[in-house]
C-alpha positions in Angstrom: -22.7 83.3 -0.5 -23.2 82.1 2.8 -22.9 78.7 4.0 -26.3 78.6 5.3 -27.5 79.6 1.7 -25.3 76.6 -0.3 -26.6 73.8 2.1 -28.5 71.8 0.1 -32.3 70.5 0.9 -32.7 67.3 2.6 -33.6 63.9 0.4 -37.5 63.8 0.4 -39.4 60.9 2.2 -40.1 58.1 -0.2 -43.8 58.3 -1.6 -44.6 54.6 -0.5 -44.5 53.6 3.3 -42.0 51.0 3.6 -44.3 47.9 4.5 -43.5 45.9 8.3 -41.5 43.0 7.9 -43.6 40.0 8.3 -42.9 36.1 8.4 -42.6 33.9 5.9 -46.0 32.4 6.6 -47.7 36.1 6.2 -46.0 36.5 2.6 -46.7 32.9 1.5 -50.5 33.9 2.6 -50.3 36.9 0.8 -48.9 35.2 -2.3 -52.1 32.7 -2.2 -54.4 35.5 -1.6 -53.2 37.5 -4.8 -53.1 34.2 -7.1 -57.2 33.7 -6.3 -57.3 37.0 -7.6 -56.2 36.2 -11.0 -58.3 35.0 -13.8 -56.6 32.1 -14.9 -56.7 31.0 -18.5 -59.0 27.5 -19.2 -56.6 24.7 -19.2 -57.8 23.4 -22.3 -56.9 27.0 -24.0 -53.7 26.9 -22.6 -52.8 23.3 -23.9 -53.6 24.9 -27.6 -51.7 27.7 -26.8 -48.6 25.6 -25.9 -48.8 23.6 -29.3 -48.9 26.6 -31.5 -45.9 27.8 -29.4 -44.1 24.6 -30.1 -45.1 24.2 -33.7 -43.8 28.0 -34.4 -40.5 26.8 -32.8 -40.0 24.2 -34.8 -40.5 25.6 -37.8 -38.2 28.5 -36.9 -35.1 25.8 -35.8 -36.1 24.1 -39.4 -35.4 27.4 -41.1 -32.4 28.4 -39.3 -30.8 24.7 -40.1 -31.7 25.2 -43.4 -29.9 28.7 -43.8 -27.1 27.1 -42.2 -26.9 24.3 -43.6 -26.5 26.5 -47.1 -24.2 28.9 -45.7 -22.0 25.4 -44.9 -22.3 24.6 -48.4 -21.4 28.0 -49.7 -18.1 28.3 -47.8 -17.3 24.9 -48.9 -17.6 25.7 -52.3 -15.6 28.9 -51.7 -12.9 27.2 -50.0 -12.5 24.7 -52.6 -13.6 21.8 -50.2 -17.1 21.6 -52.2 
């Protein structure tokens, strides 16, 4: 082979134009643009949300204390301690 024919292709452009940089006031204006765009959830919705949230955690950290609480006990009682 020649060397002509085992150089290898060059790296393709990316598909996405790299944007301009731009100040910090143009991103910060861009960020408040984009955040009127979303549709936010009703405050009162997300307040009920937020308590089934914390009730689930709860009850999760009341299971696990439980399990090791009896996994405590067990290892006691295996080790003679009980």
């Amino acid at each position: 082979m020649t060397k002509t024919a085992m150089k290898k292709d060059p790296p393709a452009a990316p598909l996405v134009p790299r944007k301009a940089r731009r100040g910090p006031k143009a991103y910060f204006t861009e960020v408040v643009r984009e955040l009127k765009k979303v549709d936010w959830t009703p405050p009162r919705e997300v307040n009920r949300l937020t308590g089934v949230v914390l009730i689930v955690c709860a009850f999760v950290v009341g299971i696990l204390w439980l399990l090791s609480e009896a996994a405590n006990t067990i290892v006691n009682l295996l080790q003679g301690r009980g």
